[in-house]
C-alpha positions in Angstrom: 41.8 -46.9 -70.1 41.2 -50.7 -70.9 37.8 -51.7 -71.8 36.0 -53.5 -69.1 34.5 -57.1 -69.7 31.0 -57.5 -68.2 31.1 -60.1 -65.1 28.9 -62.1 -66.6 31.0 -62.9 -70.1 34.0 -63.0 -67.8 32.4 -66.0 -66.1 31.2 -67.4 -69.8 35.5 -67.0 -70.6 36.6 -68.4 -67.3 34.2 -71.0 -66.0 35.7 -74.2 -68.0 39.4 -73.1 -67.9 41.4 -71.2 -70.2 40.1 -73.4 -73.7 36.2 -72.5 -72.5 34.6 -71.9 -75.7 32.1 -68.1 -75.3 28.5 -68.7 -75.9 27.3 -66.6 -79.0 25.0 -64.3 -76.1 28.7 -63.8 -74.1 30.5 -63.7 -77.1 27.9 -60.6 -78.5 28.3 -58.6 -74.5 32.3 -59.1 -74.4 32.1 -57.3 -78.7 29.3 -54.7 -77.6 31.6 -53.7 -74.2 35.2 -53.4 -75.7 32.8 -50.6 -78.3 33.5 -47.0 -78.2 29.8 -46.9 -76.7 30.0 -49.6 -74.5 33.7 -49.1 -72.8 32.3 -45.5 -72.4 29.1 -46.7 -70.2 31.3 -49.3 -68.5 34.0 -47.0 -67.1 31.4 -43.9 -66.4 32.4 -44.2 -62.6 35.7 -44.9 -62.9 36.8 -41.6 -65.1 36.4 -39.7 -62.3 36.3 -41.4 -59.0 39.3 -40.1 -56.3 40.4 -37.2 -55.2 41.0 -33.4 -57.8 42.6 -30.5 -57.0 40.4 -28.3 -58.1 40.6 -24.8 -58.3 38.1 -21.6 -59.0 39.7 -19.4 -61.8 38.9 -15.7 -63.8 37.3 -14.2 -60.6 39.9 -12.7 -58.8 43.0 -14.6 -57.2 42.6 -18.8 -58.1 40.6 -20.6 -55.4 42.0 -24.0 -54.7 40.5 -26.4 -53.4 40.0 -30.2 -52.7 37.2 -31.8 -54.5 36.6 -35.7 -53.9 34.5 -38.2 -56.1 33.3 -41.0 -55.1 30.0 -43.9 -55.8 28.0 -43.8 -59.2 24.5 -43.6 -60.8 22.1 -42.5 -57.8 25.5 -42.5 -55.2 27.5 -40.4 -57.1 28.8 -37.1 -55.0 31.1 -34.7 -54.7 32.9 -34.0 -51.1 34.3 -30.9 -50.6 36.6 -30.4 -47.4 37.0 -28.1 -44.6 40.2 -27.7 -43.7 41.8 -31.0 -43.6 38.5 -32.8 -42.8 35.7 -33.7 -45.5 32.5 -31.6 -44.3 30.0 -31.2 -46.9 28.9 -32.5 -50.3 26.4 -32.1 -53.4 22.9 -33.0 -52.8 23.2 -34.4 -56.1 25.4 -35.4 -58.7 25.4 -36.6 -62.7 28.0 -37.7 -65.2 26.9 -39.2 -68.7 29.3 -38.8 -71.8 32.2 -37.0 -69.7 30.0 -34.2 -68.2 30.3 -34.3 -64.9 27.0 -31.4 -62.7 27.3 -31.3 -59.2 24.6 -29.6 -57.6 24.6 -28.3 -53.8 21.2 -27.4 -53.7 21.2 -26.3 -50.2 23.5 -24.1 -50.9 22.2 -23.3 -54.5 25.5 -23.9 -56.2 26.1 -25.7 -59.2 29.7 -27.0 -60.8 28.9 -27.8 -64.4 32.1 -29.8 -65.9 33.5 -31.8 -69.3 36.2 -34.4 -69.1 38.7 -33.0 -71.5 41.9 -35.7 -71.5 42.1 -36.5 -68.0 41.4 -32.5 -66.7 37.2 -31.7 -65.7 36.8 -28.2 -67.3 33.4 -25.6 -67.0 31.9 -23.1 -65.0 30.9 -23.0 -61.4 27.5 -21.0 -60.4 26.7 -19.8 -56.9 23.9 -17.8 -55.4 23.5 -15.6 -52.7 21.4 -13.2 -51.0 20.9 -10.8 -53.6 24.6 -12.1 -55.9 25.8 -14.4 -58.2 29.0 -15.3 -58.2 30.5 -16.7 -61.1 33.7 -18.7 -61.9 35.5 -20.5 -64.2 36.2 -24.3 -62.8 39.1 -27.0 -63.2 40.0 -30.1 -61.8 43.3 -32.1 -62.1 43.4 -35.6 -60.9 45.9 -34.8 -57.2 49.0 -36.7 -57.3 50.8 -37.4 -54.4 54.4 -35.4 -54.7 57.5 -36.9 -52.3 57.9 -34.3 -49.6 60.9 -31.8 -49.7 62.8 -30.8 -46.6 62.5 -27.4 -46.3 62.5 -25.2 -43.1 58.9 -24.0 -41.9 57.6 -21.6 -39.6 55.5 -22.8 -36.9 52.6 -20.7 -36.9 49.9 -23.1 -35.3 47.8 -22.1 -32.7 45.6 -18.8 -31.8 46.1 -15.7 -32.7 44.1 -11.8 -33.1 43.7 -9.3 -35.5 43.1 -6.3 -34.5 41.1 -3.8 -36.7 42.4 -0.6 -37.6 38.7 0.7 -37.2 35.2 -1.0 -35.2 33.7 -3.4 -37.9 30.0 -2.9 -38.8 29.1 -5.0 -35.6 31.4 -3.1 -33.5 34.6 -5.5 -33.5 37.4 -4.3 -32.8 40.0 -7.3 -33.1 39.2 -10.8 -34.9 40.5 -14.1 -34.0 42.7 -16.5 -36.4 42.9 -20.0 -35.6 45.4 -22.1 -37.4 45.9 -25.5 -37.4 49.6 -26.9 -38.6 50.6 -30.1 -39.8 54.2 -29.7 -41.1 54.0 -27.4 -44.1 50.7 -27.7 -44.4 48.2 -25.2 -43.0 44.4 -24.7 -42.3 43.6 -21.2 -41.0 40.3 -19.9 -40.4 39.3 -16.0 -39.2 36.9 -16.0 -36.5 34.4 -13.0 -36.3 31.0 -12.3 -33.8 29.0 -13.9 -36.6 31.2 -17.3 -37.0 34.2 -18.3 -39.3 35.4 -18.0 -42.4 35.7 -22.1 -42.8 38.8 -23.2 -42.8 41.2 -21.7 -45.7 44.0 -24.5 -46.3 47.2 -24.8 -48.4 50.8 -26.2 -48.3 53.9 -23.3 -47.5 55.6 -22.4 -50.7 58.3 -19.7 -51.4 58.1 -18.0 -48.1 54.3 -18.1 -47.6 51.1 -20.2 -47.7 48.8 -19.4 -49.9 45.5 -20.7 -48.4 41.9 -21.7 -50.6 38.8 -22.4 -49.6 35.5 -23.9 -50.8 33.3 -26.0 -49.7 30.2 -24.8 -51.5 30.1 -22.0 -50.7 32.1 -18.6 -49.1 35.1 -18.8 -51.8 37.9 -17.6 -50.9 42.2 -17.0 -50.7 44.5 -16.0 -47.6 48.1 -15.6 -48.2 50.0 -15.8 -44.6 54.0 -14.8 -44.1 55.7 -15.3 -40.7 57.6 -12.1 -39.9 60.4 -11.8 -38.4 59.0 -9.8 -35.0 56.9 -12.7 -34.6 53.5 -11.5 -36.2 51.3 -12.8 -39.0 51.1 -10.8 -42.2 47.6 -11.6 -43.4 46.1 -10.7 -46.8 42.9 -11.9 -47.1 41.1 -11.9 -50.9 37.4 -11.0 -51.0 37.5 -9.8 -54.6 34.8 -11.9 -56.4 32.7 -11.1 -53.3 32.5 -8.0 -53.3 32.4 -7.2 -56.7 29.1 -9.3 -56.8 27.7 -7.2 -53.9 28.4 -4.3 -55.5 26.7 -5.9 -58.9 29.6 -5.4 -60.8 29.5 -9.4 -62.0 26.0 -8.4 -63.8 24.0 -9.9 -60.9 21.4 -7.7 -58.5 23.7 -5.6 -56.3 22.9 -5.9 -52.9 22.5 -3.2 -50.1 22.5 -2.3 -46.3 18.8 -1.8 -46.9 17.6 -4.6 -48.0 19.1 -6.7 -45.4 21.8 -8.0 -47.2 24.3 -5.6 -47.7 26.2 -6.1 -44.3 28.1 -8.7 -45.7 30.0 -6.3 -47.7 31.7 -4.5 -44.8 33.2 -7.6 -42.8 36.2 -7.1 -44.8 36.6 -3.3 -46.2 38.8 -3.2 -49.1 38.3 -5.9 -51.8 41.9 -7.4 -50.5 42.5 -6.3 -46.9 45.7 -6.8 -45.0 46.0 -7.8 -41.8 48.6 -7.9 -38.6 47.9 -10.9 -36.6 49.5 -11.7 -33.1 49.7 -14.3 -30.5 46.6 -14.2 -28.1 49.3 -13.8 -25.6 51.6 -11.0 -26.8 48.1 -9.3 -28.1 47.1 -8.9 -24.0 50.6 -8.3 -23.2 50.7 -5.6 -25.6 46.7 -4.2 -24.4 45.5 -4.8 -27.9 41.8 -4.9 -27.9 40.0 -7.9 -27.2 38.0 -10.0 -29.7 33.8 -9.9 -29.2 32.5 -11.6 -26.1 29.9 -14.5 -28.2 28.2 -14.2 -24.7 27.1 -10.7 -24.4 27.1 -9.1 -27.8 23.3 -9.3 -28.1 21.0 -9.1 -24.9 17.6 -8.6 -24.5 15.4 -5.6 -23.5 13.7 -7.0 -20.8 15.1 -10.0 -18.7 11.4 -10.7 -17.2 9.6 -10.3 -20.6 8.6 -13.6 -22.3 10.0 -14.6 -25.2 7.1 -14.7 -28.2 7.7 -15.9 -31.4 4.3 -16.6 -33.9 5.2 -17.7 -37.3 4.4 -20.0 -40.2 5.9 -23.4 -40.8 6.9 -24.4 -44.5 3.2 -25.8 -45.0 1.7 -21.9 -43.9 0.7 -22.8 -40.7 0.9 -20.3 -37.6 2.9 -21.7 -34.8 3.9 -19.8 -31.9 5.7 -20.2 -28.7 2.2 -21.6 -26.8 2.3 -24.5 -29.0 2.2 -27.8 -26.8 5.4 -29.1 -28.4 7.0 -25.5 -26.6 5.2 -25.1 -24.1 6.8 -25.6 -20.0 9.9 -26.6 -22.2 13.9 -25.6 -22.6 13.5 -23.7 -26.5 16.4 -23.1 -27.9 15.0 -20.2 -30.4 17.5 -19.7 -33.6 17.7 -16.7 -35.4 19.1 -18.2 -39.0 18.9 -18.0 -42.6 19.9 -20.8 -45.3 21.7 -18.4 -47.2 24.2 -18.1 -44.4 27.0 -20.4 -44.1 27.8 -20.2 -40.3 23.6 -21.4 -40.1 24.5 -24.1 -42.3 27.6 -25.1 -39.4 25.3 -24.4 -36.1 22.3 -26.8 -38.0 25.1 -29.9 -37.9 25.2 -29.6 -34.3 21.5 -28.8 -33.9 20.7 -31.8 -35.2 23.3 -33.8 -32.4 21.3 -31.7 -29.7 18.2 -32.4 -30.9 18.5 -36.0 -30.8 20.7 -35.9 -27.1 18.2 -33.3 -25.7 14.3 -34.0 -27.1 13.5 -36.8 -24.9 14.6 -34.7 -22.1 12.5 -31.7 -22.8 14.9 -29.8 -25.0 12.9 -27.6 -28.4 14.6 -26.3 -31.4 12.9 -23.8 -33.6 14.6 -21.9 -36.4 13.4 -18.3 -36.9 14.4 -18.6 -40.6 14.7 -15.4 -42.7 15.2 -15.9 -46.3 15.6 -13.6 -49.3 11.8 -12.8 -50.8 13.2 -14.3 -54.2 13.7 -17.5 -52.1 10.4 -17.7 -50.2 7.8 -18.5 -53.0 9.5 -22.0 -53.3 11.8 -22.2 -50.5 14.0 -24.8 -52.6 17.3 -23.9 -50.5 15.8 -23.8 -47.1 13.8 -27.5 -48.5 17.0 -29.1 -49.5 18.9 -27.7 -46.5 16.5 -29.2 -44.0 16.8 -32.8 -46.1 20.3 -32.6 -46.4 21.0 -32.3 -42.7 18.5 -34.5 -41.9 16.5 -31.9 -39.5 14.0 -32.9 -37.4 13.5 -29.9 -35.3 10.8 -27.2 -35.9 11.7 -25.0 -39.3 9.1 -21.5 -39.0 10.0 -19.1 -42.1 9.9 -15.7 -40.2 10.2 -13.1 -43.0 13.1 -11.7 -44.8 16.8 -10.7 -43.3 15.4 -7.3 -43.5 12.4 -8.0 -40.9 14.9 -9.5 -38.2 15.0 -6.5 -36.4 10.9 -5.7 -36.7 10.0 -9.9 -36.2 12.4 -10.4 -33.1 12.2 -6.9 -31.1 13.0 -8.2 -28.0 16.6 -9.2 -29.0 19.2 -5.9 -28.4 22.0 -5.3 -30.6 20.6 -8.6 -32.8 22.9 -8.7 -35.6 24.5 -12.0 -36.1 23.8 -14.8 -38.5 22.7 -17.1 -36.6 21.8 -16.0 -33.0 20.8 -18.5 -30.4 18.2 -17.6 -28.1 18.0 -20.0 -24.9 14.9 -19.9 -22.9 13.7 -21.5 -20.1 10.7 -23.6 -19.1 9.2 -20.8 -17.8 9.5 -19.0 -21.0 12.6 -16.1 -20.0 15.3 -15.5 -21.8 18.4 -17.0 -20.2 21.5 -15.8 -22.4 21.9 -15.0 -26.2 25.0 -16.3 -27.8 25.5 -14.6 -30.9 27.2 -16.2 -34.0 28.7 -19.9 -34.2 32.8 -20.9 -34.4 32.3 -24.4 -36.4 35.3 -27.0 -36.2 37.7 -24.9 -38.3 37.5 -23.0 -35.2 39.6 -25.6 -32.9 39.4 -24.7 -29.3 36.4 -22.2 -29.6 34.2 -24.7 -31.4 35.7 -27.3 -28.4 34.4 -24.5 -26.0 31.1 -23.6 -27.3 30.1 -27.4 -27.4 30.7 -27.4 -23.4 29.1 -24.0 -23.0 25.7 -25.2 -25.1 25.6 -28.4 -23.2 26.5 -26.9 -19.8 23.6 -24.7 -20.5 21.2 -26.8 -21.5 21.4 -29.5 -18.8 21.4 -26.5 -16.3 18.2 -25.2 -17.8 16.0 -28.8 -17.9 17.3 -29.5 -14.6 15.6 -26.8 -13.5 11.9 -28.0 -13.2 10.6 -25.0 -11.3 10.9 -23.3 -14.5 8.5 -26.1 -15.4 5.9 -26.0 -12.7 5.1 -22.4 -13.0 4.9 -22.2 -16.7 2.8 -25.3 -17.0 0.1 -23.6 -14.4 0.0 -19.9 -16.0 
C-alpha cells in the first residue's frame, strides 16, 4: 500500500501552495514515515480493517464464517455475526507487526493470527466445560461477487425435526427456523435448552452449506430441498464431540461431572435429519417439539422459593435480602460457559433496566466449572462485557444444579428462568432461551416475559403479605 504522510508534514507541504518549501522537522517526519518502519506503524489499522471471510479449518468440515474489523489501538475489535446480523465481539483486540489476537474473554476464546500477503493465518483456541477445541484459522479479505441468476428453493420459514429417538431431555422433535433472503440462508435448530445460533451460507450446487461462529458453538449444516417437500439436514458436530470425548488431547468430559450432557444433543458425530413444515408435521401427527412452558415445574406450588449463595466478593446473599425481598425475582439458573446464557443475559440486561424501578429483581444462580471458580475470569468479563447490573451469586458447579436448586422438577436446561412473585411463590419456569436466530419464537418469548412480568408487579397483594411475614 502507499506510505501515509503524517497530517502534520502534509500541512508543512501544502500550507504555502504547491512551491512551499518543508521545514527540516517536516522534511525529517515525511523521510522517517515513507520507512519500512514507519509506513508499517502508519497503516497498522488500515491492513486489516473491513470485513474477512473467515473460516475454521483441520477440525472436521471447514467453518465459515464472517469476521469484521474495525477501530485501532485501544478500539480495535473483532465482530463476529449471527446470522445476517453482527451480535458479539472480542473483549479485546491487538495487532503490532502483522499479528493480529482477538480475545473473547467472556467466552475464553482466542484467534491468534499473521498477516501473510493480504490472507490473516494462525490458530484459533476455545474452552469449554471440561474441552478444548482447537482449529486452524484463515481469513480472506470478502469481495463482493456480481450475483448469478440461478433458480432457488424457498425454504424460509418454520419447520420440525423429529427425532428418531427421545433426546437426553426427553425431545422428541426439534424446531428449525430459517430465514431466506434470495440464495442466501440463515438457519438455526431450536432445542428445550435454546438455539444453535444462527448457521448461515449462500446456495451452491444444489445445497447450502451453512457456518457458524460467533465465538463460540462452531459449527456446519448442509440443507437440500427435496423433492416431497422436506428438508434434508446434516448437521456437523465433529470437532465437538471429539473434544468431549478427549480425543483433541483435552480433559474429556462426562455425564458425571455435569458436563457431559452436551454430548448427546446430537448422537452421531454428523447426524442427519428430516425436517418438515410445522404445518404438514401436525397434518402428518408428527410429535410436537418441547413445551418451553412446562418442561420444568416445581415440587411444591406453595413452597417458597430459597436461594442462599455467595456473590463474586464471598458474601452470602439469599432470597431475604432487602434488595429481594416483597419483590418480582426473576431467579436464573445459568452458567458462562453456556452460550444460550450468554443470549438470555442481552435481554436481561433490557429487563433489568425496563423493570428495576418498578420492583422487578434479577439474580443469576451461576454454576461454573471448578477449574473456572478460583478466578472466575469468564464469568468477570461476561458480566463487563454485557454490561450487567443485576445480582451475579456463584452457586456451585453444573454438577450441584440438581442438589443447590431442589425445588425445581425435571431442571435440566441451560439456562432456566424461575419467576416468582412478591410473595415469594413460584409462578412458572420457562426452561431454555430461543435468541433472535430464533425469529418468531424469540418475537414470542419477548411478549411472554413481559406479559408476565407486568402481570406479576401489578399484583401488589403479593406485596402486602410478604412485606408483613
Amino acid at each position: 500500500m502507499t506510505p501515509i504522510i503524517p497530517s502534520a508534514a502534509f500541512v508543512a507541504l501544502f500550507a504555502n501552495g504547491a512551491a512551499a518549501i518543508m521545514t527540516a522537522q517536516a522534511a525529517k517526519a515525511a523521510q522517517a514515515a515513507q520507512s519500512p518502519q514507519g509506513s508499517q506503524s502508519a497503516q497498522s489499522a488500515s491492513a486489516i480493517d473491513g470485513r474477512w471471510d473467515a473460516s475454521l479449518l483441520n477440525n472436521g468440515p471447514t467453518v465459515p464464517f464472517r469476521l469484521d474489523i474495525s477501530g485501532s489501538g485501544p478500539t480495535l475489535k473483532g465482530t463476529f455475526f449471527d446470522g445476517f446480523h453482527p451480535y458479539d465481539g472480542t473483549t479485546s483486540a491487538t495487532y503490532d507487526g502483522g499479528h493480529l489476537v482477538l480475545t473473547a474473554e467472556h467466552y475464553l476464546t482466542t484467534i491468534d493470527a499473521s498477516l501473510k500477503d493480504g490472507v490473516l493465518v494462525g490458530t484459533a483456541h476455545l474452552q469449554g466445560p471440561g474441552y478444548t477445541l482447537k482449529y486452524d484459522f484463515q481469513a480472506q479479505r470478502h469481495v463482493e461477487t456480481p450475483a448469478v441468476a440461478v433458480s432457488v428453493p424457498v425454504i424460509g420459514g418454520s419447520w420440525e425435526i423429529p427425532l428418531d429417538a427421545p433426546s437426553s431431555k426427553g425431545e422428541k422433535a426439534w424446531r428449525l427456523i430459517v430465514q431466506q433472503q434470495g440464495a442466501d440462508v440463515a438457519a438455526s435448530i431450536l432445542r428445550v435448552d435454546g438455539d444453535t445460533g444462527a448457521y448461515s451460507g449462500t446456495y451452491s450446487d444444489g445445497k447450502w452449506v451453512l457456518g457458524h461462529f460467533d465465538g463460540s458453538r462452531p459449527g456446519v449444516v448442509e440443507l437440500t430441498s427435496q423433492a416431497d417437500g422436506t428438508l434434508r439436514a446434516v448437521v456437523h458436530y465433529e470437532a465437538l464431540l471429539r473434544a468431549f470425548s478427549g480425543n483433541d488431547g483435552s480433559q474429556k468430559a462426562t455425564a458425571s461431572d455435569g458436563k457431559g450432557y452436551v454430548e448427546s444433543r446430537f448422537g452421531p458425530p454428523t447426524p442427519v435429519f428430516t425436517a418438515y413444515r410445522s404445518a404438514v408435521a401436525r397434518a402428518k401427527g408428527l410429535p410436537e417439539p418441547e413445551n418451553y412452558e412446562t418442561h420444568t415445574t416445581v415440587r411444591d406450588p406453595n413452597e417458597k422459593f430459597t436461594f442462599n449463595f455467595p456473590d463474586v466478593d464471598g458474601k452470602l446473599v439469599s432470597n431475604e435480602d432487602p434488595r429481594f425481598k416483597g419483590k418480582v425475582v426473576l431467579a436464573i439458573v445459568t452458567g458462562t460457559w453456556c452460550p444460550n446464557c450468554h443470549d438470555e443475559a442481552q435481554y436481561l440486561v433490557e429487563l433489568d433496566k425496563k423493570y428495576r424501578d418498578q420492583g422487578l429483581a434479577i439474580v443469576a444462580l451461576d454454576f461454573e466449572e471448578p477449574e473456572q471458580q478460583a478466578s472466575l475470569a469468564r464469568e468477570r468479563a461476561f458480566v463487563e462485557k454485557y454490561g450487567v447490573k443485576y445480582t451475579y451469586l456463584i452457586a456451585g458447579a453444573p454438577a450441584e444444579m440438581w442438589e443447590k436448586v431442589p425445588q425445581a422438577v425435571n431442571l435440566n436446561t441451560w439456562p432456566a428462568t424461575i419467576f416468582v412473585g412478591r410473595d415469594g411463590l413460584v409462578k412458572g419456569v420457562h426452561s431454555g432461551f430461543a435468541s433472535p436466530a430464533s425469529g418468531e419464537f424469540n418475537t414470542q418469548l419477548k411478549r411472554d416475559f413481559t406479559a408476565k412480568i407486568e402481570q406479576l408487579l401489578a399484583d401488589k397483594r403479593d406485596g402486602n403479605l410478604a412485606q408483613s411475614l
